[in-house]
DSSP file (Angstrom, degrees, kcal/mol; ACC not computed):
  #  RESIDUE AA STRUCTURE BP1 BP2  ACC     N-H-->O    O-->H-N    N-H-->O    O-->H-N    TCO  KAPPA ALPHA  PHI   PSI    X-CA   Y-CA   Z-CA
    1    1 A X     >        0   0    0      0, 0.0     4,-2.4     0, 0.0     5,-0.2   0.000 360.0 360.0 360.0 -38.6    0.0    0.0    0.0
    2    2 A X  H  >  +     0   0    0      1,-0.2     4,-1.8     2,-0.2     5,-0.3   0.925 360.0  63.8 -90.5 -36.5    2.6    2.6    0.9
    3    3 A X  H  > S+     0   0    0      2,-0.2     4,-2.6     3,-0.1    -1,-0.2   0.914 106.5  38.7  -6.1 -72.7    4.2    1.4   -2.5
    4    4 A X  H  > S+     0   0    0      1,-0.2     4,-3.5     2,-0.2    -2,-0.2   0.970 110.7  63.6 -77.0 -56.7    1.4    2.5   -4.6
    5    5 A X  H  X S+     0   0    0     -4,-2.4     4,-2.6     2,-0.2    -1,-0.2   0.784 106.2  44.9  -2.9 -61.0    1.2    5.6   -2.3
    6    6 A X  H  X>S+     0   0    0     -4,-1.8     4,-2.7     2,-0.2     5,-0.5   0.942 111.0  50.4 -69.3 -63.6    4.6    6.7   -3.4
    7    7 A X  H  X5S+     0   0    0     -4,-2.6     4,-3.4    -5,-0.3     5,-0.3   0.984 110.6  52.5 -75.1 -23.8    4.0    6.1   -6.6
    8    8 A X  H  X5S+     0   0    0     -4,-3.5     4,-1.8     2,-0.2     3,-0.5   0.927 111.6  47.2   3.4 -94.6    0.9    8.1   -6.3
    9    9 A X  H  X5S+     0   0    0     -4,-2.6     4,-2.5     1,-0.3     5,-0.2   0.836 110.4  44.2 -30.9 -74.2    2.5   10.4   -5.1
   10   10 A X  H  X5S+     0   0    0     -4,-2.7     4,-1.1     2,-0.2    -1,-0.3   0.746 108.7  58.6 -58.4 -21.8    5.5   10.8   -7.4
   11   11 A X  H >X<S+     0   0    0     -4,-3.4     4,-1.2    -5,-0.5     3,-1.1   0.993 111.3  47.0 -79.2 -53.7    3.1   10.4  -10.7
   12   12 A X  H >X S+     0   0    0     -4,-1.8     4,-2.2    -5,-0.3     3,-0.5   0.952 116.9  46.5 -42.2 -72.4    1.1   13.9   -9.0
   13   13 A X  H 3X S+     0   0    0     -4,-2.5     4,-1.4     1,-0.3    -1,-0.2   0.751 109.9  47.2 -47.5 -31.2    4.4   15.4   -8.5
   14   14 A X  H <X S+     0   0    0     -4,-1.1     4,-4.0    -3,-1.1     3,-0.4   0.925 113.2  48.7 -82.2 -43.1    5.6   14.6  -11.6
   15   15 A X  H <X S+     0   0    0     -4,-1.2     4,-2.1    -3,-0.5    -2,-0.2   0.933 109.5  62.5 -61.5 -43.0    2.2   16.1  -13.5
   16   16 A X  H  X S+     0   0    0     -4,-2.2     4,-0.8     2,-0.2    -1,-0.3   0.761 102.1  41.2 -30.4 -60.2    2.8   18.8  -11.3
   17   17 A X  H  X S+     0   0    0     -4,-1.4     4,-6.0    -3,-0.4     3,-0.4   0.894 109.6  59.1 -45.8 -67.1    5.9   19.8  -12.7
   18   18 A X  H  X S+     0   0    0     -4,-4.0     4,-1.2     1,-0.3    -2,-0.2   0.780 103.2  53.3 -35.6 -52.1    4.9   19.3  -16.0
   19   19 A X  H  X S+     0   0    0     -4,-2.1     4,-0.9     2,-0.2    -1,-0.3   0.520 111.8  44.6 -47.6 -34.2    2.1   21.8  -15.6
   20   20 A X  H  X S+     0   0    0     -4,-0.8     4,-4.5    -3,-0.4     5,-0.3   0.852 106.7  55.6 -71.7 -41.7    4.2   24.2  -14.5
   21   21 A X  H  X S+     0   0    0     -4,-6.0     4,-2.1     1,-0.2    -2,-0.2   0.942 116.9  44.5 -60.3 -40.9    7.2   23.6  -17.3
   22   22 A X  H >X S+     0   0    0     -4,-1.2     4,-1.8    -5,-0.2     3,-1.3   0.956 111.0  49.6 -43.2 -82.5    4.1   24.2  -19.8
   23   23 A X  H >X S+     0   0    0     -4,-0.9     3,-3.1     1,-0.3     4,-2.0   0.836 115.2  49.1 -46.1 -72.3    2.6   27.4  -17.8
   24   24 A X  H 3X S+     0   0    0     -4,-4.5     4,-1.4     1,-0.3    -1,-0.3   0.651 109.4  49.2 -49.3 -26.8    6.5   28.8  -17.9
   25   25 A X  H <X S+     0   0    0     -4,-2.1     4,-4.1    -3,-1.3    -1,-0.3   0.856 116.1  41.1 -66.2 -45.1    6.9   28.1  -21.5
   26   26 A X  H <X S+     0   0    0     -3,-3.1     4,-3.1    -4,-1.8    -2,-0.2   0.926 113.5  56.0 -80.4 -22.3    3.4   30.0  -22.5
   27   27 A X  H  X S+     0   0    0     -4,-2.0     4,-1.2    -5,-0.3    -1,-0.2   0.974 103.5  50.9 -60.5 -50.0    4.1   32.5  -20.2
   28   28 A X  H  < S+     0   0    0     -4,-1.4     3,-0.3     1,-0.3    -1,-0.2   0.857 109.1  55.3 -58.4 -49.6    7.4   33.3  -21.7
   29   29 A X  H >< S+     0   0    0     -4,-4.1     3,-0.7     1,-0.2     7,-0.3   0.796  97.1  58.3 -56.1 -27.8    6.0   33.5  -24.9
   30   30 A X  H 3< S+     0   0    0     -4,-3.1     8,-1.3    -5,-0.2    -2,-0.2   0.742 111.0  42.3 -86.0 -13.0    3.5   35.9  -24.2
   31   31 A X  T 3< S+     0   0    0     -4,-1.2    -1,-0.2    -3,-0.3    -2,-0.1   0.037  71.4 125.2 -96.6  33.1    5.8   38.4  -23.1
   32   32 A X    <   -     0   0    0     -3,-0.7     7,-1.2     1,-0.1     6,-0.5  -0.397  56.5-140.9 -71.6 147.6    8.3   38.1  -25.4
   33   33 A X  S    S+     0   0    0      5,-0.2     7,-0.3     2,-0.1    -1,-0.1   0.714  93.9  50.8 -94.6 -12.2    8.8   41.9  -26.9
   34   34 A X  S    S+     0   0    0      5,-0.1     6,-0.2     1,-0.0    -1,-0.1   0.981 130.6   1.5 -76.7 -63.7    9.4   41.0  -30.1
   35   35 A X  S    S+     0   0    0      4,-0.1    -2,-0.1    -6,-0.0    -5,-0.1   0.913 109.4  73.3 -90.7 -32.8    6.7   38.7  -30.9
   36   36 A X  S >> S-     0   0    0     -7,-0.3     3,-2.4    -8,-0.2     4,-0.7   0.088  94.2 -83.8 -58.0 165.2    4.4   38.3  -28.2
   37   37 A X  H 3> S+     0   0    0      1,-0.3     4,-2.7     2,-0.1     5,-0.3   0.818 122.2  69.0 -49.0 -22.2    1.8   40.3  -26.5
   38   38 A X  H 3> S+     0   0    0     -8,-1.3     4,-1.7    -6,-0.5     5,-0.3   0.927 102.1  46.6 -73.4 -27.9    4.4   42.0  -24.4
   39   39 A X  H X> S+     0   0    0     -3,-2.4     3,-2.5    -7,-1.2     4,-1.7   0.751 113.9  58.4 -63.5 -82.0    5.6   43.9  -28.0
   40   40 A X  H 3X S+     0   0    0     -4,-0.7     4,-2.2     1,-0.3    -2,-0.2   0.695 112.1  32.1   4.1 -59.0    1.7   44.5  -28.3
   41   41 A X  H 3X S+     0   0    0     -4,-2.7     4,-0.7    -5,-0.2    -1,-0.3   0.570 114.1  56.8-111.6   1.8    1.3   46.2  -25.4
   42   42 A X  H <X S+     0   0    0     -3,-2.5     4,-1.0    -4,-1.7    -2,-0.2   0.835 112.9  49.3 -69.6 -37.7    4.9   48.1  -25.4
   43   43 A X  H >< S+     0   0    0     -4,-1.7     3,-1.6    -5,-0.3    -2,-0.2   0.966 108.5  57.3 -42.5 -67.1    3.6   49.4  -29.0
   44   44 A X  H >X S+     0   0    0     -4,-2.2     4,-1.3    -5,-0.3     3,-1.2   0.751 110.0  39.7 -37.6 -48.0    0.5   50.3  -27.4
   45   45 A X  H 3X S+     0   0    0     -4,-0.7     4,-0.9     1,-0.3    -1,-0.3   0.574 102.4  60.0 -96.6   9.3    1.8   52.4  -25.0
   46   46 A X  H << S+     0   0    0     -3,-1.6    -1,-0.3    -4,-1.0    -2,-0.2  -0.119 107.4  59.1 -98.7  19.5    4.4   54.2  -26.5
   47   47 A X  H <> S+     0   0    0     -3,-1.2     4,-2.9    -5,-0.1     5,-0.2   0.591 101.0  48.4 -90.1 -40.6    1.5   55.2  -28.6
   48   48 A X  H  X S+     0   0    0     -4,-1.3     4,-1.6     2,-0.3    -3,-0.2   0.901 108.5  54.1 -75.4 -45.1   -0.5   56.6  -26.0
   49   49 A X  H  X S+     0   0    0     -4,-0.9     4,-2.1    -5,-0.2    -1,-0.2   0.945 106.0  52.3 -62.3 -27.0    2.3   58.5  -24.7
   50   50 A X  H  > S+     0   0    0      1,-0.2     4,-2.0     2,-0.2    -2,-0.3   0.858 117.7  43.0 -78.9 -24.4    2.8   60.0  -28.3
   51   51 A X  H  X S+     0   0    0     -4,-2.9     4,-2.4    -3,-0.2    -1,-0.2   0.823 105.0  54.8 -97.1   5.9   -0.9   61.0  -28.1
   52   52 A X  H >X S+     0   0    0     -4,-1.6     3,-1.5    -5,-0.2     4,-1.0   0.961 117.8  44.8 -70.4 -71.2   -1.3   62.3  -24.5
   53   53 A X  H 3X S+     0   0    0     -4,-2.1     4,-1.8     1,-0.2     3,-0.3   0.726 112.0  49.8 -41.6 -41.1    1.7   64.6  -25.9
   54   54 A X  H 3X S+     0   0    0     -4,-2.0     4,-2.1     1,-0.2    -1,-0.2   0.806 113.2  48.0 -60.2 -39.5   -0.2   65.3  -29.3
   55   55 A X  H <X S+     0   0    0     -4,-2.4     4,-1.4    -3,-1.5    -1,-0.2   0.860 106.5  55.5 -81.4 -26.5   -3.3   66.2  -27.3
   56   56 A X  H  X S+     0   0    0     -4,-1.0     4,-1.6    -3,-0.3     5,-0.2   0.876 109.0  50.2 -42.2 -45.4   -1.4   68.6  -24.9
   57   57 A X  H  X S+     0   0    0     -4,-1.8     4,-2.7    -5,-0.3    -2,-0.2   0.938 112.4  44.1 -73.0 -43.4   -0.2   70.4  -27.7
   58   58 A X  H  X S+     0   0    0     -4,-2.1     4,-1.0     1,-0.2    -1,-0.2   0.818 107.7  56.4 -73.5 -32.3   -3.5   70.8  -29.3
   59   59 A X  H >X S+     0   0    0     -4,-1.4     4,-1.4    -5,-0.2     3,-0.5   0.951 109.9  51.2 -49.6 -58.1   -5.1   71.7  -26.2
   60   60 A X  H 3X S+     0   0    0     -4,-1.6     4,-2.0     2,-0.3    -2,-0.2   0.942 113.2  45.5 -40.2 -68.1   -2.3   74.7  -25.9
   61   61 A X  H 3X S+     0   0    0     -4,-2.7     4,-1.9     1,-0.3    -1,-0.3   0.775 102.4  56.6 -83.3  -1.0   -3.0   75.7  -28.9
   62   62 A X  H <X S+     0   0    0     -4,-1.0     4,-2.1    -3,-0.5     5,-0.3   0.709 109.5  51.9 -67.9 -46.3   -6.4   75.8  -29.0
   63   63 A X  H  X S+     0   0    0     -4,-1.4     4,-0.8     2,-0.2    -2,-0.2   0.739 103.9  53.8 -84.6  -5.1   -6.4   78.0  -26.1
   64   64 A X  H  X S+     0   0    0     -4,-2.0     4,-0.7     2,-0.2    -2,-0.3   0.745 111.6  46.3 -92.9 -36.0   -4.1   80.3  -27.6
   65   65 A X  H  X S+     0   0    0     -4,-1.9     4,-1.9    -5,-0.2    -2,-0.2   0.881 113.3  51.5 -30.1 -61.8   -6.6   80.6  -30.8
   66   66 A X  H  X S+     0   0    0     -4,-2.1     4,-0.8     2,-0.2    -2,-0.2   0.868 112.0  42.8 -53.1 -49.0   -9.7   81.0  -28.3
   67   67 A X  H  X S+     0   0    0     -4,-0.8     4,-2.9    -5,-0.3    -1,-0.2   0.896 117.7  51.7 -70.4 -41.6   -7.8   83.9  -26.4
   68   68 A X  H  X S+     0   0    0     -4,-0.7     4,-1.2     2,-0.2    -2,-0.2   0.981 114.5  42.8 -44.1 -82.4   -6.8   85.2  -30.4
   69   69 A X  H >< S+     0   0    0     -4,-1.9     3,-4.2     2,-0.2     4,-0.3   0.843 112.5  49.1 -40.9-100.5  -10.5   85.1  -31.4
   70   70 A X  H >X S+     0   0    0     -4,-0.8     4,-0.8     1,-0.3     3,-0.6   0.527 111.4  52.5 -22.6 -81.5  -12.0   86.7  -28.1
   71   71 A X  H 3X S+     0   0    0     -4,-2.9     4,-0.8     1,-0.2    -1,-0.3   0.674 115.6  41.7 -45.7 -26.4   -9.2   89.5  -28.7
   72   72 A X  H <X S+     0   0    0     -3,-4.2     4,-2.1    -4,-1.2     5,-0.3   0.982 110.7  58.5 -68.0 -54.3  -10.7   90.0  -32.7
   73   73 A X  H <> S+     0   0    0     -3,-0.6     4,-1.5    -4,-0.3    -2,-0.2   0.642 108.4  40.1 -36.5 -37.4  -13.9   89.8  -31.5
   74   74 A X  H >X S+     0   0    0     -4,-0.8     3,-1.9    -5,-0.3     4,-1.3   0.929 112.5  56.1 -80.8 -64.7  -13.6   92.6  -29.3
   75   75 A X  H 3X S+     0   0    0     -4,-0.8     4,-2.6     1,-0.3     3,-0.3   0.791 109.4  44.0  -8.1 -61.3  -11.6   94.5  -31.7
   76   76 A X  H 3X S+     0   0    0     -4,-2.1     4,-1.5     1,-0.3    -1,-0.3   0.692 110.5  56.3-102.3 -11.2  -14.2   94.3  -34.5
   77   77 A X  H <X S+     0   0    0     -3,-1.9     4,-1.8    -4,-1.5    -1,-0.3   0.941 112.3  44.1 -58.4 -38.9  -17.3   95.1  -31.9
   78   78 A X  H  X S+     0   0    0     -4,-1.3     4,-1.7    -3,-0.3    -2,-0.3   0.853 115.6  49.9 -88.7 -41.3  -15.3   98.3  -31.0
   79   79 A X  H  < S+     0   0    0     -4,-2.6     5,-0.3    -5,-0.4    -1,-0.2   0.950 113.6  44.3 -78.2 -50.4  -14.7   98.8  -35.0
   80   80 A X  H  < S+     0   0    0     -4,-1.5     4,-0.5    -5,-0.2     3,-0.4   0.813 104.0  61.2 -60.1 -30.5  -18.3   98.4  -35.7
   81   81 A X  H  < S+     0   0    0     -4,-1.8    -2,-0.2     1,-0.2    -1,-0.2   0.887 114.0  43.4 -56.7 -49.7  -19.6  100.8  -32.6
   82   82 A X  S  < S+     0   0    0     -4,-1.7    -1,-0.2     2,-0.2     4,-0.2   0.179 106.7  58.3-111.2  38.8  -17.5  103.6  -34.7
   83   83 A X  S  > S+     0   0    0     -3,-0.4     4,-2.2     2,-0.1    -1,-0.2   0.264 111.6  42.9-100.5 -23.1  -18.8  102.6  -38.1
   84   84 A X  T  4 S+     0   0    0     -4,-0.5    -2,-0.2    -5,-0.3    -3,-0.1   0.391 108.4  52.6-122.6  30.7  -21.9  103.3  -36.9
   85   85 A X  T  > S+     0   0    0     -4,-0.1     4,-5.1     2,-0.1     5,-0.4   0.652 110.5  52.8 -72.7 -67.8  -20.8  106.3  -35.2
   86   86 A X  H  > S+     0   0    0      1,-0.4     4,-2.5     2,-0.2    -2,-0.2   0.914 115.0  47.5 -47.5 -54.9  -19.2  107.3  -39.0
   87   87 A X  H >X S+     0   0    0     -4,-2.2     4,-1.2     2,-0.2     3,-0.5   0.928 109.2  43.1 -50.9 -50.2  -22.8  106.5  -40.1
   88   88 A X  H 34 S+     0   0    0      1,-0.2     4,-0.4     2,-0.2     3,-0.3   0.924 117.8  53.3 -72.5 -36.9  -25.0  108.4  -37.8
   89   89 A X  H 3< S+     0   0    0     -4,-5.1     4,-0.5     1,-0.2    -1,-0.2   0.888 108.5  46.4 -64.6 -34.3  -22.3  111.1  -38.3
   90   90 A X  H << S+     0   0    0     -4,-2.5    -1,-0.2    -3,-0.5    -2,-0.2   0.718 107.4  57.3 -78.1 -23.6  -22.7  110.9  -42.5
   91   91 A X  S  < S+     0   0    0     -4,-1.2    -1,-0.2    -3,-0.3    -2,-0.1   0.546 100.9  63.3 -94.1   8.0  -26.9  111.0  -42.2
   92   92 A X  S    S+     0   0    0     -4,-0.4     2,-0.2    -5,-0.2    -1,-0.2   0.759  87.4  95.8 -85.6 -32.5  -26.1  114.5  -40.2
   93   93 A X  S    S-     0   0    0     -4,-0.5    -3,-0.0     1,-0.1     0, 0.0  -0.553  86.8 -93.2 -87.7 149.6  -24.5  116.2  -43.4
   94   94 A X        -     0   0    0     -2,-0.2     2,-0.1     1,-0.2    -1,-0.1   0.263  43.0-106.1 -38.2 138.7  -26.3  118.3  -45.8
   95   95 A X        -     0   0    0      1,-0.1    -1,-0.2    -3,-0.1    -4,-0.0  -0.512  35.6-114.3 -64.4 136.4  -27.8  116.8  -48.8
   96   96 A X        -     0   0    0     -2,-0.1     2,-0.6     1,-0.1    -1,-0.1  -0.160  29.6-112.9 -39.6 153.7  -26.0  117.3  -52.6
   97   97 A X        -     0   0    0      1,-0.1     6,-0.1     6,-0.0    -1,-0.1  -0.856  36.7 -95.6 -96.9 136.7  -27.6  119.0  -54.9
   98   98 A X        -     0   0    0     -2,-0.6     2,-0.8     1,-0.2    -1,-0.1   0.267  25.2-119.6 -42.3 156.5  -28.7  117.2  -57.9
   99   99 A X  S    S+     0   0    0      1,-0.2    -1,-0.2    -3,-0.0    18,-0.1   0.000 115.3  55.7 -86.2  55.4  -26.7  117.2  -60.8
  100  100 A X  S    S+     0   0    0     -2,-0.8    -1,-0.2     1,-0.0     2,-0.1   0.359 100.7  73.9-123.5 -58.9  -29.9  119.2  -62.8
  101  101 A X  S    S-     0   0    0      1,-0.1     2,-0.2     2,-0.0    -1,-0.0  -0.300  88.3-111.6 -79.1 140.0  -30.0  122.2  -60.1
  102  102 A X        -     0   0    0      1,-0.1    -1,-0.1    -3,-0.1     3,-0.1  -0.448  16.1-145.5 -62.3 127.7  -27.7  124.8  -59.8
  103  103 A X        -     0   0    0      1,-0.3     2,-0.2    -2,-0.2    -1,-0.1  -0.103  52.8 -98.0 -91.5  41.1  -25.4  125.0  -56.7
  104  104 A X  S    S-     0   0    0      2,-0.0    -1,-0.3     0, 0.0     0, 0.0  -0.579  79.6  -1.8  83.2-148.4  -25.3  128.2  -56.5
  105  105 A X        -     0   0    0     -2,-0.2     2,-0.2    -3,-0.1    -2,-0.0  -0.325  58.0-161.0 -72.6 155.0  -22.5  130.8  -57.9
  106  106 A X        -     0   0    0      2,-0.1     2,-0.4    -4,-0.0     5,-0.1  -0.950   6.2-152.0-143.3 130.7  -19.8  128.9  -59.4
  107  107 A X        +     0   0    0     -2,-0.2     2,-0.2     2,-0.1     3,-0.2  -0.570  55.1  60.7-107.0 131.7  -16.5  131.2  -59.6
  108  108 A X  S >  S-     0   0    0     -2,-0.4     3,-0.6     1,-0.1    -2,-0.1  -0.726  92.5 -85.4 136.8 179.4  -13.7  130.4  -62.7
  109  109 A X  T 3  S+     0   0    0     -2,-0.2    -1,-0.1     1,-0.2    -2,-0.1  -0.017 114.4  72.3-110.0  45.7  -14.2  130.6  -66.3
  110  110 A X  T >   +     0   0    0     -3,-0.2     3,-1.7     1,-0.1    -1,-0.2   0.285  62.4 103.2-115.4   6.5  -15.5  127.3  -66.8
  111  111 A X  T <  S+     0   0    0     -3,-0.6    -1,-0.1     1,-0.3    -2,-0.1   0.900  74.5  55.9 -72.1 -11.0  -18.4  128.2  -65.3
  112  112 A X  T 3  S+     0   0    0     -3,-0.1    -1,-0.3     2,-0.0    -2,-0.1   0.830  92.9  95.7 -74.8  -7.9  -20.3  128.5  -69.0
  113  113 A X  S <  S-     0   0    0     -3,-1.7     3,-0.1     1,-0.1    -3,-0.0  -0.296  95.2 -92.2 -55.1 149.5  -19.0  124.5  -69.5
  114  114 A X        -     0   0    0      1,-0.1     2,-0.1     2,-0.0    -1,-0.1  -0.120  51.7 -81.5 -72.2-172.7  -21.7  122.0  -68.5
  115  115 A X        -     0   0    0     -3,-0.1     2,-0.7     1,-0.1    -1,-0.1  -0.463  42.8-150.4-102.8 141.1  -21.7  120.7  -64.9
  116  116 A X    >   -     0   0    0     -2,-0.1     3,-2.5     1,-0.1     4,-0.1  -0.814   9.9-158.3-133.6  77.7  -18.7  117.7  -65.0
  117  117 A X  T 3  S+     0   0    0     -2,-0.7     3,-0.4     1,-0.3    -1,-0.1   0.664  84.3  58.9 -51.3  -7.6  -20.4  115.3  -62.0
  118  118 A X  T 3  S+     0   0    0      1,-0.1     2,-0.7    24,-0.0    -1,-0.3   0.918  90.7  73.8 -90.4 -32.7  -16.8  113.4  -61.3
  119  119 A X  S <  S+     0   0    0     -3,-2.5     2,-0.2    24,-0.1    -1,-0.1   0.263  72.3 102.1-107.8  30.6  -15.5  116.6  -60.5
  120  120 A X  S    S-     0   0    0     -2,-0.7    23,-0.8    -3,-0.4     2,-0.5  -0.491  79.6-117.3 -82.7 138.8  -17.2  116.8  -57.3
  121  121 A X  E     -A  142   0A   0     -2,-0.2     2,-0.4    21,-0.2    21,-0.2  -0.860  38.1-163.2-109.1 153.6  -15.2  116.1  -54.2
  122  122 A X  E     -A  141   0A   0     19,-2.4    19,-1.6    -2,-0.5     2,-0.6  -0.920  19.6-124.9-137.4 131.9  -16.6  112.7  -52.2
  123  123 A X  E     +A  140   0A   0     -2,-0.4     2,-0.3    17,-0.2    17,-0.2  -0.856  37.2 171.9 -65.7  87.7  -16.1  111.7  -49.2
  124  124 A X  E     -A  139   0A   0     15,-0.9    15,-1.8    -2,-0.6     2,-0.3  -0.716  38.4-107.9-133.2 179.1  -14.8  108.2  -48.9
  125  125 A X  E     -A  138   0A   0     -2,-0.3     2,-0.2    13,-0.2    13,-0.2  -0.747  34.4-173.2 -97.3 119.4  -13.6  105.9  -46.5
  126  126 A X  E     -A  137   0A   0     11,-1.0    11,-0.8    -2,-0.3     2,-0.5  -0.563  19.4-135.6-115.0 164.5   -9.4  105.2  -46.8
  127  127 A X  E     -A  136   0A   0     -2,-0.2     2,-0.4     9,-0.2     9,-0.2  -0.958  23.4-172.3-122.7 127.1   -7.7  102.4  -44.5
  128  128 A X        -     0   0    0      7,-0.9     2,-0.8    -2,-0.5    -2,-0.0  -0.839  18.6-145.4 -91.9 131.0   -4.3  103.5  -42.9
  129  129 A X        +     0   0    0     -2,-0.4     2,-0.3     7,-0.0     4,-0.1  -0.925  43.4 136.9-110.2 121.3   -2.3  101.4  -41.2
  130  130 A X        -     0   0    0     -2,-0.8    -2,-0.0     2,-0.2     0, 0.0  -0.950  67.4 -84.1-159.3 169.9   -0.6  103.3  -38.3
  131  131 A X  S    S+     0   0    0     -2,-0.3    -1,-0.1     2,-0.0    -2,-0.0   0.874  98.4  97.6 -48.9 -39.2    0.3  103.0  -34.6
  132  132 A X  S    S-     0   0    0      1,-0.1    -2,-0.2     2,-0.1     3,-0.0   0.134  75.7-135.5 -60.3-175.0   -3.1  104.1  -33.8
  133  133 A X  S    S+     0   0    0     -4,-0.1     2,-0.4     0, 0.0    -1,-0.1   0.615  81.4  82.5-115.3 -19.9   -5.7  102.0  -33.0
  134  134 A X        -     0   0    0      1,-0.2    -2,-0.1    -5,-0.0    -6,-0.1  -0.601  56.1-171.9 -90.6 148.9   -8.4  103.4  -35.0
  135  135 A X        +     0   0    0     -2,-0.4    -7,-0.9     1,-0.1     2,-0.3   0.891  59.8  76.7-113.4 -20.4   -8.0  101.9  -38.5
  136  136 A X  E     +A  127   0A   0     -9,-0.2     2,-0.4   -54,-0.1    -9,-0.2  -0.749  52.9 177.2 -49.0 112.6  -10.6  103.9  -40.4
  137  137 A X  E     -A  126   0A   0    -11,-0.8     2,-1.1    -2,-0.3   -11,-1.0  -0.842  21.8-139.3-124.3 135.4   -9.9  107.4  -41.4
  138  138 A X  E     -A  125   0A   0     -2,-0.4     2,-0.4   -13,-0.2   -13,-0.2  -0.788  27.7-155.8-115.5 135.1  -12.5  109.4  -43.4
  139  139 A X  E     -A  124   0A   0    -15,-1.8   -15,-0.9    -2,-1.1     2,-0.4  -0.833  25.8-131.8-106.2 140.7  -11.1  111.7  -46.2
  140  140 A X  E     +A  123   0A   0     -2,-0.4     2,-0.3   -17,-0.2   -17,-0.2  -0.765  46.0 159.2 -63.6 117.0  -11.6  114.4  -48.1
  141  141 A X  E     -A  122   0A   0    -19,-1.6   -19,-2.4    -2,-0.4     2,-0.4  -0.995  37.6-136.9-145.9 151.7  -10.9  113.5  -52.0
  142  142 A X  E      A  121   0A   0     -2,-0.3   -21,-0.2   -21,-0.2   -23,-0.1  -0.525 360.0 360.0 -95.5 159.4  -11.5  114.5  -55.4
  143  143 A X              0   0    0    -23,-0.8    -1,-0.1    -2,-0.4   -24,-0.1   0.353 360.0 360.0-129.1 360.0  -12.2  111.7  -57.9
């Protein structure tokens, strides 16, 4: 009886073993970096760090666009408040006179020539680029 016991025994020890040498073998394989899941999941995470970084930088700059925009935005309310200053200010001045009616004395000796509507000076709107801040100038010019 204690024979068969023993060998019992030793045939369980031996499966035992066996079962392990197996385990250690797959084990080893699966975390091999070259082929195995352990490349798999090194790949994988040297990816994710290259997009955590990719998404910091886009984050950055996305708030540095958002802070950009806000600062135009105000800009071109404040540019539109004195365009329609420039307006309210233009529906204040005096009407022309048609080009049929007389504007009253006209001094030179051209005055017997007929009436030469381009040679009217107009008011238009120039842009200057200067220190200043306002970028709209209105001028006097002849056309």
């Amino acid at each position: 009886m204690t024979v068969i016991s023993d060998i019992l025994l030793a045939s369980g020890a031996f499966a035992a073993a066996l079962y392990c040498y197996v385990l250690s073998r797959r084990l080893t394989r699966f975390t091999k970096l070259e082929s195995g899941m352990g490349g798999a999941i090194a790949v994988l995470s040297a990816q994710v760090d290259d997009l955590t970084r990719a998404l910091s930088r886009a984050q950055g700059t996305a708030a540095a666009s958002s802070e950009n925009l806000t600062s135009l935005t105000n800009r071109a309310e404040e540019v539109a408040g004195r365009i329609e200053l420039l307006l309210a200010s233009l529906h204040d001045l005096p009407q022309a006179p048609a080009a049929g009616q007389a504007s009253g004395p006209v001094s030179g000796p051209a005055s017997d020539a007929p009436h030469d509507p381009g040679a009217e000076r107009k008011l238009r709107f120039t842009r200057h680029r200067s220190r200043r801040t306002d970028p709209l100038v209105l001028t006097e010019a002849a056309e």
